[in-house]
DOKOL-454470 format. One line per field, with one value per residue (C-alpha): residue number from 1; x, z, y; residue in one letter. Coordinates in pm, 1 decimal. Example, Ala and Ser with C-alpha at 12.3 -4.5 7.8 and 13.67 -1.06 7.14 Angstrom:
2
num <- [1|2]
xx <- [1230.0|1367.0]
zz <- [780.0|714.0]
yy <- [-450.0|-106.0]
residuo <- [a|s]
***
This chain:
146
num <- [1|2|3|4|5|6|7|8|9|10|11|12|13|14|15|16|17|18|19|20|21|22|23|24|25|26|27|28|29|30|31|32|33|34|35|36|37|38|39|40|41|42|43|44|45|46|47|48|49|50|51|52|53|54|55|56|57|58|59|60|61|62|63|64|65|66|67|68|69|70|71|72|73|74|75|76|77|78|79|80|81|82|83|84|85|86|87|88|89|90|91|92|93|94|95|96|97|98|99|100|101|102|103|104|105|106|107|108|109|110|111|112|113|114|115|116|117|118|119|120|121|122|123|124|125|126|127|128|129|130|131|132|133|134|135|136|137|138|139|140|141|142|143|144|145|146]
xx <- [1191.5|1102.3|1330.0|1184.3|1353.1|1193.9|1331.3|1078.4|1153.7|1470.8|1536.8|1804.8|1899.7|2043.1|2062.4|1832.9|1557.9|1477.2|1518.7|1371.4|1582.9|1407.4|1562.7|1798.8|2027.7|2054.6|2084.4|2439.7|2500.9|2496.8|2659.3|2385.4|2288.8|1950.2|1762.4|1646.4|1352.1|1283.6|878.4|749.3|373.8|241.4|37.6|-169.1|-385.5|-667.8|-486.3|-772.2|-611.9|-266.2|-78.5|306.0|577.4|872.0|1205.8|1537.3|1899.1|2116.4|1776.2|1563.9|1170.3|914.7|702.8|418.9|500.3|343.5|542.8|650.9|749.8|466.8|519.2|819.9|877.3|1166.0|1243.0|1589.2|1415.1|1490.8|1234.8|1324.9|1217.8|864.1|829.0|891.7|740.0|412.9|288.2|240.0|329.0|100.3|316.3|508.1|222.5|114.9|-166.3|-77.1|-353.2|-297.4|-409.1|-583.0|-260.6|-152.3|227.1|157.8|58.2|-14.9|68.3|-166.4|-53.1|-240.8|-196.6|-331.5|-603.1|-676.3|-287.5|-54.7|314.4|435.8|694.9|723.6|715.6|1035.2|1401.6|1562.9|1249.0|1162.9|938.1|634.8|273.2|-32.7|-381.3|-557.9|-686.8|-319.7|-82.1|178.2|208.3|102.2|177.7|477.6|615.9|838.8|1043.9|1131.5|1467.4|1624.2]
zz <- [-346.6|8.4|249.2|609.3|927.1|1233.0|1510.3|1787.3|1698.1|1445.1|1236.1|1079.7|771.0|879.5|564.6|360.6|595.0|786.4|1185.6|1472.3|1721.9|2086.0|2139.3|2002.8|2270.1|2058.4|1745.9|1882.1|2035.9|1743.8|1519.5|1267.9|1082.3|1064.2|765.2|548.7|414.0|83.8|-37.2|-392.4|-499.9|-720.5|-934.7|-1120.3|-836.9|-681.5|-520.6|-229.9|-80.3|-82.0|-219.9|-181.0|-319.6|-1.3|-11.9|140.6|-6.5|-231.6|-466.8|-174.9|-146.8|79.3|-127.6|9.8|-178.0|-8.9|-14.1|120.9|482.4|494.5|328.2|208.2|312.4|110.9|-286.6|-473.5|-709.9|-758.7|-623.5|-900.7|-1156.0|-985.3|-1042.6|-1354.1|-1466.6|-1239.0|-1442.7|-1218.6|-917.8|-657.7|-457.4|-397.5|-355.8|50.2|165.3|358.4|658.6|917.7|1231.7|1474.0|1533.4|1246.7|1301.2|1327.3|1040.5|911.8|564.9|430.9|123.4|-182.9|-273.1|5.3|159.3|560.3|588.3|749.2|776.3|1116.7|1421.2|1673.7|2077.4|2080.4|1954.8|1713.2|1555.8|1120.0|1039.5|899.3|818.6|1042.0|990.9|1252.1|1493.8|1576.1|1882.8|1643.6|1637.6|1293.6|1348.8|1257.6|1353.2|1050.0|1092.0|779.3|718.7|437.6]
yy <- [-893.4|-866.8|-1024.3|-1196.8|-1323.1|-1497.3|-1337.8|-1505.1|-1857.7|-1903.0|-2191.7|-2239.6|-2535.9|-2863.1|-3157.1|-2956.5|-2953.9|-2616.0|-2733.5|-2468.6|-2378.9|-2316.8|-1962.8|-1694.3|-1849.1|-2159.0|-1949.9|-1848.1|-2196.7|-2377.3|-2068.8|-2097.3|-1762.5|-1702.2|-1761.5|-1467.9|-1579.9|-1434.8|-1368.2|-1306.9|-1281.3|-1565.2|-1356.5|-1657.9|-1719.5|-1536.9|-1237.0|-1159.6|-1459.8|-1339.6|-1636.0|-1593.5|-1785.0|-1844.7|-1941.5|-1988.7|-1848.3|-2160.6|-2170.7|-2351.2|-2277.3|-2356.3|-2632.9|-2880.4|-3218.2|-3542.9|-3810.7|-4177.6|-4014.9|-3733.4|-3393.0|-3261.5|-2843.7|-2761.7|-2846.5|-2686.2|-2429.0|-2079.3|-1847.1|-1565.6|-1899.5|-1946.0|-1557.9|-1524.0|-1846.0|-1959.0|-2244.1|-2520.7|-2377.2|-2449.7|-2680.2|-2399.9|-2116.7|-2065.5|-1826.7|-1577.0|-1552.5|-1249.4|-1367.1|-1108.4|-936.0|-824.7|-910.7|-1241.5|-1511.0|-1819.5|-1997.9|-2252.6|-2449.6|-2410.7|-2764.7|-2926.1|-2676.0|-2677.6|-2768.1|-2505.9|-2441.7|-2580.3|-2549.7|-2777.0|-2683.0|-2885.7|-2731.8|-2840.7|-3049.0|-2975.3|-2700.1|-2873.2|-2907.3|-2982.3|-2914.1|-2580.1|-2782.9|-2932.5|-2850.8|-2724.4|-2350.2|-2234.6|-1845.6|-1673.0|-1363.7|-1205.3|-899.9|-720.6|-697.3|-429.1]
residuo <- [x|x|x|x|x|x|x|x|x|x|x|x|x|x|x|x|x|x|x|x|x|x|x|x|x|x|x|x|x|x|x|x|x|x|x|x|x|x|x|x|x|x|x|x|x|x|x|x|x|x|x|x|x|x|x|x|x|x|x|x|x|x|x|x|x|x|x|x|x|x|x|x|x|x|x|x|x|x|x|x|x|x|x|x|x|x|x|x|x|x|x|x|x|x|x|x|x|x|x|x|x|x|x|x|x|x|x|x|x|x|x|x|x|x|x|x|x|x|x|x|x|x|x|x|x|x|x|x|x|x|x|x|x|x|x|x|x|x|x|x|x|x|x|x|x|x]
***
């Protein structure tokens, strides 16, 4: 399993909901840790598209659910679970999409096509979704960690 942090702009989990902070400076500030983010392949779907199952530690992963108050990014389920088991999974599935530097990325959900994982320019604000053409930044830089 390949383990991820996001160095340039960390988040860290507040009431179950992954918040971004607006520098490392916050990061100690606030004493969060950062989040490891861990990444698994979800081998059912078309692999040329790189589809990637992501998820938090405590059994948390990245999901796109619509609901009553928008979208809902994270959902308790074990990311080993998805892994071994990928029926039904797309909610949790995200392409990964290297941008023209190839450190950088973004994740569009499988679920709901032409909608990416999100930050806000503002701290402290949920990591979310938005569709391309938004003014929320949709690439992330990941640093692999061992």
């Amino acid at each position: 399993m390949e383990h991820f942090s996001r160095p340039l702009c960390p988040f860290y989990k507040q009431n179950k909901t992954l918040v971004v902070l607006s520098s490392l400076l916050d990061l100690v500030f606030y004493s969060s840790p950062e989040q490891l983010i861990a990444v698994l392949p979800n081998k059912t779907l078309d692999t040329a598209q790189k589809p990637i199952f992501m998820g938090t530690e405590n059994k948390s992963c990245l999901s796109c659910v619509k609901s009553g108050n928008g979208t809902q990014i994270t959902k308790e389920k074990d990311i080993m679970d998805l892994y071994r088991d990928p029926k039904n999974t797309k909610v949790f599935t995200f392409y990964s999409k290297s941008a023209d530097n190839a450190d950088t990325c973004s994740f569009e959900s499988a679920e709901f096509l032409g909608w990416f994982l999100s930050t806000s320019s503002e701290a402290k604000k949920p990591i979310g979704l938005s569709q391309k053409e938004g003014p929320q930044n949709i690439l992330f830089y990941f640093e692999r960690k061992s």
